[in-house]
C-alpha positions as CSV (number, residue, x, y, z in Angstrom):
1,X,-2.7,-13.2,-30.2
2,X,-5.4,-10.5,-30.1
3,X,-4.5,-6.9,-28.8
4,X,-5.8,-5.7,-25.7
5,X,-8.5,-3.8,-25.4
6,X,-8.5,0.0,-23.0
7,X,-10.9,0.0,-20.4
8,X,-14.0,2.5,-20.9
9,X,-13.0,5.4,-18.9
10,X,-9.6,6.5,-17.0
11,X,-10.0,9.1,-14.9
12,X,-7.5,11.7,-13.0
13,X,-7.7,10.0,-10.0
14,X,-4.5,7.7,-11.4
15,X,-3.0,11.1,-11.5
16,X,-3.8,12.1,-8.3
17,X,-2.6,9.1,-6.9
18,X,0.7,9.5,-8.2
19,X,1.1,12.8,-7.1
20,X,0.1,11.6,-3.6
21,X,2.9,9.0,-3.4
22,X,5.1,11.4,-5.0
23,X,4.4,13.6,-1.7
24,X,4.3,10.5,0.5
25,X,7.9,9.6,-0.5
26,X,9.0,13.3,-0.1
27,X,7.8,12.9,3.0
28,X,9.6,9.6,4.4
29,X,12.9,11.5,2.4
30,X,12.8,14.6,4.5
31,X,11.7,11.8,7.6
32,X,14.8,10.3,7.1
33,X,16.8,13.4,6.9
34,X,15.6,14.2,9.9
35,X,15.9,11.4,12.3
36,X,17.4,9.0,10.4
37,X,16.8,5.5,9.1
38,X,19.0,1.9,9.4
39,X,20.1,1.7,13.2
40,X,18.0,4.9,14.1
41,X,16.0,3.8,17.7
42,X,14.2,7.1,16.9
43,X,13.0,6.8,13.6
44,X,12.0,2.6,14.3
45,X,10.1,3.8,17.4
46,X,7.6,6.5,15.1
47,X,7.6,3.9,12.7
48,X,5.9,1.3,14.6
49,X,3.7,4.0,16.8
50,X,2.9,5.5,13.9
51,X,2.3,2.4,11.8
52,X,-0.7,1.7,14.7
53,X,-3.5,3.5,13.8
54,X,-2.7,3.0,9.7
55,X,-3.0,-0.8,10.4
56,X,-6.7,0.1,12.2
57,X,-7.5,2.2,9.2
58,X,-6.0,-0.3,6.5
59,X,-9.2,-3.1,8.6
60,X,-11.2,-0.3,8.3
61,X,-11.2,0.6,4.8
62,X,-10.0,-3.1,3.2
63,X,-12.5,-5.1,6.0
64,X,-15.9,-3.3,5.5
65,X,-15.3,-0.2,3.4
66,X,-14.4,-1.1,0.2
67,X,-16.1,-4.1,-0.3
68,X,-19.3,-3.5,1.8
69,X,-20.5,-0.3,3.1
70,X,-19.6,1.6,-0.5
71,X,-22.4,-0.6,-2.1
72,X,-24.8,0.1,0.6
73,X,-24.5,3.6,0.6
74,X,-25.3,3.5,-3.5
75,X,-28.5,1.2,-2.9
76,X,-29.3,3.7,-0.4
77,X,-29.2,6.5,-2.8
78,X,-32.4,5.2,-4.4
79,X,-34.9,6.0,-1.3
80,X,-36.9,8.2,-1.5
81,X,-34.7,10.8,0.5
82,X,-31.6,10.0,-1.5
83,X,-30.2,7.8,1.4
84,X,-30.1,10.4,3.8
85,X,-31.8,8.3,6.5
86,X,-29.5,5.1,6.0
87,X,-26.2,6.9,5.8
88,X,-26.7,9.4,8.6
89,X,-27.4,6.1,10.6
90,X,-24.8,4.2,9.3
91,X,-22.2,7.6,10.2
92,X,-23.7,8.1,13.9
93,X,-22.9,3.9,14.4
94,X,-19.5,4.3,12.8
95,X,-18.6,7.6,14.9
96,X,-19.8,5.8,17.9
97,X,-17.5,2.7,17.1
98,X,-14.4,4.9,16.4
99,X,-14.6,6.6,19.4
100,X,-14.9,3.6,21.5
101,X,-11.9,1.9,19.4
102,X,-9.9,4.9,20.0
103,X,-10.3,5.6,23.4
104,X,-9.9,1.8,24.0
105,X,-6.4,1.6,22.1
106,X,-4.7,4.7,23.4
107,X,-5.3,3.5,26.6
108,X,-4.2,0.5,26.0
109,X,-1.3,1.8,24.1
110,X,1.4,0.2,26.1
111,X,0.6,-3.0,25.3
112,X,-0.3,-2.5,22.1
113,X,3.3,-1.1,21.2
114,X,4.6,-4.4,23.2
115,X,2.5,-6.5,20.7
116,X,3.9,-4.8,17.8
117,X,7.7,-4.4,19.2
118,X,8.2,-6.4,22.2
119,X,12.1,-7.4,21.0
120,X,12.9,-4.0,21.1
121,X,14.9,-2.1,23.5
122,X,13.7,-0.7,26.4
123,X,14.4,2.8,25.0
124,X,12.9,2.0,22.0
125,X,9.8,0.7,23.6
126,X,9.7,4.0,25.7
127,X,9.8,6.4,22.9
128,X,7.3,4.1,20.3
129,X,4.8,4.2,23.6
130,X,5.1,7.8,24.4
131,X,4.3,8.4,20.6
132,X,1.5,6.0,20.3
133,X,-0.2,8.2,23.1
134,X,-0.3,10.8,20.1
135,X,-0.3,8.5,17.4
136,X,-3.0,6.4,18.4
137,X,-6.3,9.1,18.0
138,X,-5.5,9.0,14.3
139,X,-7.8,6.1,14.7
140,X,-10.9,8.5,14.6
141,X,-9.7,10.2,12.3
142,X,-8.8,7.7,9.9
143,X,-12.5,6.5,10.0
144,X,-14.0,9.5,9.9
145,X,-12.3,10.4,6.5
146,X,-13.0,6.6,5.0
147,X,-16.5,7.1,6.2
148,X,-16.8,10.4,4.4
149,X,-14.2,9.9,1.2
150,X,-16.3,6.7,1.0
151,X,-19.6,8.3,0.8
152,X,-18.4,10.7,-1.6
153,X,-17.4,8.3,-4.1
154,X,-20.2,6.7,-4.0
155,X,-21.6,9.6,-4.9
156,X,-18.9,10.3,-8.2
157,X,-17.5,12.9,-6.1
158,X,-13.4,11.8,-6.6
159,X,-11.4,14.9,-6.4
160,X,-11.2,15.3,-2.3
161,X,-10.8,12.0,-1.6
162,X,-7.9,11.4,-3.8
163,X,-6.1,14.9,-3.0
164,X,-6.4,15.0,1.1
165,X,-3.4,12.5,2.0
166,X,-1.7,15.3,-0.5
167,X,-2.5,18.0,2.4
168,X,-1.4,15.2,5.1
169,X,1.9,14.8,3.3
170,X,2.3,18.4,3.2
171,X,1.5,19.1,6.6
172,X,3.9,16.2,7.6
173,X,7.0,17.6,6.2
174,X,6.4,20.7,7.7
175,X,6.4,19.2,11.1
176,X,9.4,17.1,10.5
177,X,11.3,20.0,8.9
178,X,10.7,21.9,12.6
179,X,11.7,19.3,14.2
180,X,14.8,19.6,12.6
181,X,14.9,23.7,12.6
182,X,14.1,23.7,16.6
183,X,16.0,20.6,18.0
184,X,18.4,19.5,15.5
185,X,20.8,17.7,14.6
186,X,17.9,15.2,16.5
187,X,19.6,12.3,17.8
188,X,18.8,8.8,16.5
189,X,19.1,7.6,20.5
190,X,15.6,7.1,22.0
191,X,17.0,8.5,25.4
192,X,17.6,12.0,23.7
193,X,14.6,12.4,23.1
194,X,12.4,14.9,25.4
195,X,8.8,15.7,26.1
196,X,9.0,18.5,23.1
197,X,10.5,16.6,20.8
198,X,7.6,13.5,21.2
199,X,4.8,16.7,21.1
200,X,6.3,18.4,17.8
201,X,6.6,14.6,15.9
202,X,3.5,12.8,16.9
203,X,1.0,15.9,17.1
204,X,2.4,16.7,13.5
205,X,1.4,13.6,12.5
206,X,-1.8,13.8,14.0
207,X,-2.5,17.4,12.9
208,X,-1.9,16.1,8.9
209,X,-4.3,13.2,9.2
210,X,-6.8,15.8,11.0
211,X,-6.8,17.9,8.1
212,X,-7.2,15.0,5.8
213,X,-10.8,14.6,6.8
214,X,-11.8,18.4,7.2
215,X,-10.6,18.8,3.5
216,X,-13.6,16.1,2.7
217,X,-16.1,17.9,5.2
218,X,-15.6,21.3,3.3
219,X,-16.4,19.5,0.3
220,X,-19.6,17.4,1.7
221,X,-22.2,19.9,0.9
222,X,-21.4,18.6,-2.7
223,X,-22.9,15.3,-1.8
224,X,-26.7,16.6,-1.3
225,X,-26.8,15.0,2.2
226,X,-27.5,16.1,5.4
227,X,-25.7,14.1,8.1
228,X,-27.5,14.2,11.5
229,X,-26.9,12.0,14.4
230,X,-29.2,9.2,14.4
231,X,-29.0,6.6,16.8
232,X,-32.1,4.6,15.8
233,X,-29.9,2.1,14.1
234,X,-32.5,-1.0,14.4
235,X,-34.9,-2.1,11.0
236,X,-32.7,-0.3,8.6
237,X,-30.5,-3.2,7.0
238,X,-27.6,-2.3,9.4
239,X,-27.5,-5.8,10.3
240,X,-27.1,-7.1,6.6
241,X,-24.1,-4.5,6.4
242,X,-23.0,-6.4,9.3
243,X,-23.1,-9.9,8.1
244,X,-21.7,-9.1,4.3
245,X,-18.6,-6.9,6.1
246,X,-17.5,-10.2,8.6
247,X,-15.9,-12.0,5.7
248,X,-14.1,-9.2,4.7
249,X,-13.5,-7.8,8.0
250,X,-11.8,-11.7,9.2
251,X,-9.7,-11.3,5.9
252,X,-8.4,-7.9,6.7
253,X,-7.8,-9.3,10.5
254,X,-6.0,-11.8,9.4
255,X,-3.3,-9.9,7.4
256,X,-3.3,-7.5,9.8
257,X,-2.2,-10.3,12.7
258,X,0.4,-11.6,10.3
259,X,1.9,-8.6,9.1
260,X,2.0,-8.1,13.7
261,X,3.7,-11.3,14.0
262,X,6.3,-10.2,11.5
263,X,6.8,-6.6,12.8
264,X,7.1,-8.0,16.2
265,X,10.2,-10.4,15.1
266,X,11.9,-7.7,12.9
267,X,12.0,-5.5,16.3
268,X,14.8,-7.2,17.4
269,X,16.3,-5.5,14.7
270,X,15.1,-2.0,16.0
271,X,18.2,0.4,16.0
272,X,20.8,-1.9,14.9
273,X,20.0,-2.8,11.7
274,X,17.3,-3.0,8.9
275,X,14.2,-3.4,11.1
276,X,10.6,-1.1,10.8
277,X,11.6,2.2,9.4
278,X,14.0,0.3,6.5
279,X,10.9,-2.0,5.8
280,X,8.4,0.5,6.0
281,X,10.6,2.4,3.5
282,X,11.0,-0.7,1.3
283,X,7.2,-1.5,1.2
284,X,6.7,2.3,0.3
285,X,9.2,2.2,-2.8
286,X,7.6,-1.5,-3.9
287,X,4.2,-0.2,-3.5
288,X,4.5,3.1,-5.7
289,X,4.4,0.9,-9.0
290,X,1.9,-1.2,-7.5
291,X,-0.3,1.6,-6.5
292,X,0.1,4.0,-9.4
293,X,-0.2,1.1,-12.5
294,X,-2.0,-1.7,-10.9
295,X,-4.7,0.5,-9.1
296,X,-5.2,3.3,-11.6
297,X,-5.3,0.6,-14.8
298,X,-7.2,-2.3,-12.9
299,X,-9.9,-0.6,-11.4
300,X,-11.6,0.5,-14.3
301,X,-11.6,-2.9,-15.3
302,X,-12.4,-4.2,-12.0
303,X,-16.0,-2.0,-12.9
304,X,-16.0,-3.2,-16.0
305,X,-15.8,-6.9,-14.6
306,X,-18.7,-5.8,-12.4
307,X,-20.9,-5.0,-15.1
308,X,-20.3,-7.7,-16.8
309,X,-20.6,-10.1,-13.9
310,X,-23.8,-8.6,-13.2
311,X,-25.5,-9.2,-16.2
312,X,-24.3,-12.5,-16.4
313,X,-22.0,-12.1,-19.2
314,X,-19.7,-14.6,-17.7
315,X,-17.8,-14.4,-21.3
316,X,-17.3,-11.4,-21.2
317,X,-15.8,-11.4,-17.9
318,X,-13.2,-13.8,-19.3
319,X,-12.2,-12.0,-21.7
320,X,-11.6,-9.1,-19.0
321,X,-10.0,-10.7,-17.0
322,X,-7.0,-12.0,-19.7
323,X,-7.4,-8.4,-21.4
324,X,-6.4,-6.5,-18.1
325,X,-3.6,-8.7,-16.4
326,X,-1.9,-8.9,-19.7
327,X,-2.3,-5.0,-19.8
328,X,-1.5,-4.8,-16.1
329,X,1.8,-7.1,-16.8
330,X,2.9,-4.8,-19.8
331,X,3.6,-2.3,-17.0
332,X,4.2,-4.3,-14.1
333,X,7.0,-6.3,-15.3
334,X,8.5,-3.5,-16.8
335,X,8.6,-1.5,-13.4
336,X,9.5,-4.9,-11.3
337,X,13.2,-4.7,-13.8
338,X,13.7,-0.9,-13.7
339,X,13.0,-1.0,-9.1
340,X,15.6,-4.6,-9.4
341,X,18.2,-2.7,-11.5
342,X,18.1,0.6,-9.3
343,X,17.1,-0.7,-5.9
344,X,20.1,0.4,-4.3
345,X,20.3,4.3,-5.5
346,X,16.5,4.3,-4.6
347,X,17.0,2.4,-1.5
348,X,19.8,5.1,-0.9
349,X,17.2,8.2,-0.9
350,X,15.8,6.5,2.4
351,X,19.1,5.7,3.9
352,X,21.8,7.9,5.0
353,X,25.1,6.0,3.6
354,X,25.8,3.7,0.8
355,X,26.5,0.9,3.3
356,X,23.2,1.6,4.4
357,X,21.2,1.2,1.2
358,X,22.8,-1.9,0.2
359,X,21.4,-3.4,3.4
360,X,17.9,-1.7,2.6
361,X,18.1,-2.8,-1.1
362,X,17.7,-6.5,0.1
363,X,14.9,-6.0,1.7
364,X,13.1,-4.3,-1.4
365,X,14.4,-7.0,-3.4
366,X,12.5,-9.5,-1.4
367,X,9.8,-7.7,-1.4
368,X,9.7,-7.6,-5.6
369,X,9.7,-10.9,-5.8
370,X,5.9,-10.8,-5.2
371,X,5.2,-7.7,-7.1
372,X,4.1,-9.7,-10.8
373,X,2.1,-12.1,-8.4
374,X,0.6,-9.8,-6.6
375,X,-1.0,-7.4,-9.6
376,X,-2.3,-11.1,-10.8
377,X,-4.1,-11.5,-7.7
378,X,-5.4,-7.4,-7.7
379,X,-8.2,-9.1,-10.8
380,X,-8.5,-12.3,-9.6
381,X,-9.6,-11.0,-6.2
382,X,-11.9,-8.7,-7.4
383,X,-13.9,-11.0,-10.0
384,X,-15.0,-12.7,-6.8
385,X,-16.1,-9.4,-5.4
386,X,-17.9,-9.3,-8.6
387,X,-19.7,-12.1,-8.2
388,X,-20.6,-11.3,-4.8
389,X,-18.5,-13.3,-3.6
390,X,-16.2,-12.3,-0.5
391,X,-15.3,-15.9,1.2
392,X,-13.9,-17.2,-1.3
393,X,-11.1,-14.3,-1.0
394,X,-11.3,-15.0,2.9
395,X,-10.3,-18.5,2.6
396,X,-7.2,-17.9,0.3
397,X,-5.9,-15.1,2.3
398,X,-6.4,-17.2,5.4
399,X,-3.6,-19.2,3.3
400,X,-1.4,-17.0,2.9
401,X,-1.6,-15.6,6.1
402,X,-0.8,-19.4,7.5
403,X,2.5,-19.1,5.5
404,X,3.5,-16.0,5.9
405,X,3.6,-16.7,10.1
406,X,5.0,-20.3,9.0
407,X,8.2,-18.3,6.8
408,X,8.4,-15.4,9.6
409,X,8.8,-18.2,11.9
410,X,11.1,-19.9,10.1
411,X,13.1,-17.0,9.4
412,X,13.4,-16.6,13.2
413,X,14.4,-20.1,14.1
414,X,17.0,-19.7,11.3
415,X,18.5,-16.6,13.1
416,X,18.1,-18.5,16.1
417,X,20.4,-20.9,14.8
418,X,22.9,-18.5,13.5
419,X,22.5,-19.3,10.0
420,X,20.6,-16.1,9.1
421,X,22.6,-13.0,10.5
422,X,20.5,-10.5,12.8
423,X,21.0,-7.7,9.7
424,X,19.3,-10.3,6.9
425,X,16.1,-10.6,8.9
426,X,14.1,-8.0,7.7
427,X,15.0,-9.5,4.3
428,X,14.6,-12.7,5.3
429,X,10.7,-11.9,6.4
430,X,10.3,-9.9,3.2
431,X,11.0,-12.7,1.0
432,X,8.8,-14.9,3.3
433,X,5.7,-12.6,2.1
434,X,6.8,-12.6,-1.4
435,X,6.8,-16.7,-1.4
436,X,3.5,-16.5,0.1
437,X,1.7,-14.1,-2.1
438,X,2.7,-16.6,-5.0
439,X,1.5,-19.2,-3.6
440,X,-1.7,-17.8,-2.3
441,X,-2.0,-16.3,-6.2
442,X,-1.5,-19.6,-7.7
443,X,-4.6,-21.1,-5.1
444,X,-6.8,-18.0,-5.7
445,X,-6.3,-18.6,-9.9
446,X,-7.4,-22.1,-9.7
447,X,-10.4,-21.6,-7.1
448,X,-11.8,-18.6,-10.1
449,X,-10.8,-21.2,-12.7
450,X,-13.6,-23.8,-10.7
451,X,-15.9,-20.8,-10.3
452,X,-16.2,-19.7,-13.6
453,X,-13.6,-21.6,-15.9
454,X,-12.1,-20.1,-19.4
455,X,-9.4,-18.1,-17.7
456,X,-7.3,-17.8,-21.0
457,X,-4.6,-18.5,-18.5
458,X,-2.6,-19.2,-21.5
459,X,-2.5,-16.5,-22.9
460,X,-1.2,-14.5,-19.3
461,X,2.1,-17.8,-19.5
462,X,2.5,-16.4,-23.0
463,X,2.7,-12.4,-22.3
464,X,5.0,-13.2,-19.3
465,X,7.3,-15.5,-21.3
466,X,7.5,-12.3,-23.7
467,X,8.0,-9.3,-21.4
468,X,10.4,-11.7,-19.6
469,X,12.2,-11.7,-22.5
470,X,12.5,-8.3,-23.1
471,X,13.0,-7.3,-19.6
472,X,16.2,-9.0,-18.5
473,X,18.5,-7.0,-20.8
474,X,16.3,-4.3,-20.0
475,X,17.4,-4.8,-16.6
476,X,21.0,-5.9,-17.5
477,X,20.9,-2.4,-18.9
478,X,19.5,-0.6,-16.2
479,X,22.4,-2.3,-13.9
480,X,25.0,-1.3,-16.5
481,X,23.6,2.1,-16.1
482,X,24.2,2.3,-12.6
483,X,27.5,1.1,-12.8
484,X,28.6,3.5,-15.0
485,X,27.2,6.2,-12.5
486,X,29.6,4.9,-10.0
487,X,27.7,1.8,-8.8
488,X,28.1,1.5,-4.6
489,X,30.7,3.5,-4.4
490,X,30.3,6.4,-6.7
491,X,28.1,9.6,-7.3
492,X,25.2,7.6,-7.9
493,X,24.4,6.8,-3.8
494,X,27.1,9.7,-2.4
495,X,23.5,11.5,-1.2
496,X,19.8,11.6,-1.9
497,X,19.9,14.3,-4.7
498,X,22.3,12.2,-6.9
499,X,20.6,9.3,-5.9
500,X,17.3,10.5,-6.7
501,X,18.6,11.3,-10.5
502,X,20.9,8.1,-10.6
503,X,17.4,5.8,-10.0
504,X,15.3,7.9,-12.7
505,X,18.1,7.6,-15.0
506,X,18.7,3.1,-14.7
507,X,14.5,3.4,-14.5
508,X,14.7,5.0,-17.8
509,X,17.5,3.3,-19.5
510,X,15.1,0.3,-18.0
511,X,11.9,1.4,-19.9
512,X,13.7,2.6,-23.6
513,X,15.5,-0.9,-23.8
514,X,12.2,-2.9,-22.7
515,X,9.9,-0.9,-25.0
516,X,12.6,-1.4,-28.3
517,X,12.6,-5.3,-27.4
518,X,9.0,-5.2,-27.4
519,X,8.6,-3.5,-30.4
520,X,11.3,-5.9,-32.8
521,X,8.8,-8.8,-31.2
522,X,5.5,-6.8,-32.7
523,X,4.0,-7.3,-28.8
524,X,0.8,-6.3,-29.4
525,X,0.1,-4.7,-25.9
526,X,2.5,-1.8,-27.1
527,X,-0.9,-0.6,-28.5
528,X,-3.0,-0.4,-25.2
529,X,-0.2,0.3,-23.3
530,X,0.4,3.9,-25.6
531,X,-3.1,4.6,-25.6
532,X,-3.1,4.2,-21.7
533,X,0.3,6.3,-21.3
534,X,-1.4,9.1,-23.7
535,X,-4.4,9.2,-21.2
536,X,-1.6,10.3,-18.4
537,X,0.0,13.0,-20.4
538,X,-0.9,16.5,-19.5
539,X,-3.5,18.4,-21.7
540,X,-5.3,15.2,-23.0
């Protein structure tokens, strides 16, 4: 077995988008503390007005962004005028389409929080609509800062992009803090609240994302371009963007209907039990691995897969593509045992009870299932987008997205029947994702394996069947940790301080054991894996 090699270049952006989670979980703790969690019809009702214009933005930036207009904007940049013509047309047609969107969907807000919430209360419903009204202009702003972090990328200009939800965060917990300075304790009942209360949350929110994108305008002179509204949009390729974003853009519409249909059945939960705001929660704390390892680690070998593709060095692209899951699963299974064996003191930090994270820790739970499937599928996808190839990826999602309604659907009719209580739906759905990313990663393997054969998929079975070893009494040890900090019913979930050192304490426990097993069995990704972990450490 051959070590792995370290992808060329690792920048602070991996840092940066750590510390942005870090603030983006600060912020759902202090959101929590505010207006609660599990059985709050306040908090479920921001959640899902909230949750709006992010699902816009997320079809947005996955749909056409990232996979289309980036490119463009970096062919552009070898006109004559640097690409100034293209991209101030391509910003004037985008502002133009935002505003439209925008104004279109806060109108239409009523129905719009009905599509997302409909088994809601009627309470519920009122307070999630009154918030979308303030909620729902984010859409603009969402865009406008893709549009512009986009263009600065392209343009090796990192720093902003990466640091503004940082400001957003900060400017969140502000509000929510005086929220609770001005009109606490705020009640949990959607009846409570009053016209101040809806102006203080939702223009907080609105105010953070707001200064998200002026932190990228005061940094746009660093670009070299000169934006100008231009609305001659016709004979400049604009219609070529078009055509290479619609398989994207039906991909992201897809999930984004799905992940509707499954928000719209958990709202029956909404103020009774684990419904949005517990899910939203979950996703967050399954995500944060996810985000930190698989993004920071895979995309410089999602460039390097590029390159390679590009030249035709389809050899070379196999061997990236074994090197970087196996690095990727180093990591990823590690973190998958340390969330499993402290799910409930981390699910406690977003809760308000013991009871209470025990309920949420089921959903997370079912949501980790997916997370070593998942990170597979982060490479996989993206050597198609190396090869210029974005339907492929369409069709396969389309899959999962087909059993994802199919389990949601199934977990509903199981309710329906009693044999699923109303408390284990969320969990229920969760896991319904997680069986659905497997599958759809097991489909999207063997489509690449036709494209370009050689997958070394070997090799992956191999490293799994080794960190599998080592990580099960690395998680029996993180568990035994927690039990000795008092388990469900001790100091380690009796409130979010002690929680918060109970989970870094069974995550460390976690990550000592794992690494020693590792070592005894000579793994040979210990190497990469300390050279990428030195790359993270201050003063490098």
């Amino acid at each position: 077995m051959h070590g792995l090699a370290v992808p060329g270049t690792l920048t602070d952006r991996g840092e940066v988008h750590l510390v942005s989670r870090l603030t983006g979980l600060l912020r759902s703790i202090v959101l929590v503390g505010v207006i609660g969690s599990l059985g709050s019809q306040a908090a479920d009702a921001f959640t899902y007005a909230n949750q709006l214009p992010n699902s816009v933005f997320s079809l947005i930036s996955v749909g056409i962004l990232t996979a289309v207009i980036v490119p463009q904007i970096v062919k552009a940049t070898a006109d004559a005028d640097g690409g100034n013509a293209f991209i101030s047309k391509l910003f004037t047609l985008g502002t133009v389409v935002l505003v439209v969107v925008t104004g279109i969907a806060t109108a239409a807000a009523p129905w719009l929080v009905h599509l997302v919430a409909g088994r809601a209360t009627e309470a519920t419903l009122a307070l999630a609509t009154a918030l979308a009204y303030w909620c729902l202009p984010q859409i603009l702003l969402y865009g406008l800062y893709a549009m512009l972090g986009e263009a600065l990328n392209a343009r090796k200009i990192f720093g902003p992009f990466t640091w503004a939800p940082v400001v957003n965060n900060i400017v969140s917990i502000v509000g929510f803090l005086a929220l609770g300075a001005l009109f606490g304790p705020v009640s949990t009942k959607a009846t409570d609240w009053t016209p101040e209360m809806i102006t203080l949350l939702g223009g907080t929110a609105t105010l953070g994302i707001a200064l998200q994108a002026v932190v990228l305008l005061i940094f746009w002179r660093r670009t070299g371009l000169a934006l100008k509204p231009d609305f001659r949009w016709r004979g400049v390729g604009l219609g070529n963007v078009g055509r290479l974003a619609g398989w994207t853009f039906l991909m992201a519409f897809a999930s984004l209907s799905a992940g509707v249909l499954q928000g719209h059945i958990v709202s029956e939960v909404a103020g009774l039990g684990a419904s949005a705001t517990v899910t939203a929660n979950a996703w967050l704390i399954f995500m944060l691995p996810y985000s930190v390892i698989v993004l920071s680690i895979g995309t410089p070998y999602f460039t390097q897969i590029s390159a390679h593709a590009a030249a035709g060095r389809d050899d070379d692209v196999r061997a990236d593509i074994a090197q970087s899951i196996r690095t990727l699963l180093f990591f990823i299974v590690a973190a998958t045992a340390a969330v499993a064996a402290a799910a409930i003191p981390a699910s406690r930090v977003f809760t308000e009870s013991a009871e209470d994270a025990q309920a949420a820790a089921m959903v997370l739970l079912a949501y980790l299932v997916g997370l070593i499937p998942l990170t597979i599928l982060f490479i996989v996808q993206r050597t198609f987008y190396a090869y210029d190839d974005t339907k492929t990826p369409f069709w396969f999602t389309i899959f999962q997205c087909v059993l994802i309604v199919v389990t949601a659907l199934a977990a509903l009719g199981l309710r329906e029947a009693g044999i699923i209580p109303l408390t284990s739906l969320a969990a229920a759905i969760a896991l319904g994702q997680s069986i659905a990313s497997i599958l759809q990663t097991i489909v999207a393997t063997w489509l690449l394996h036709k494209k370009i054969g050689g997958l070394r998929i070997r090799s992956w079975i191999t490293a799994i069947g080794r960190f599998t070893i080592a990580a099960i009494p690395a998680g029996s040890a993180g568990w035994g940790t927690f039990q000795l900090l008092g388990g469900t019913t001790g100091w380690a979930t009796s409130g979010v301080i002690p929680a918060t050192l109970a989970t870094a304490m069974v995550g460390l426990a976690v990550v000592i054991v794992y690494i020693a097993i590792l070592a005894i069995m000579r793994a040979p990704e210990l190497t990469a894996g300390r050279a990428l972990v030195r790359r993270f450490l201050p003063g490098r």
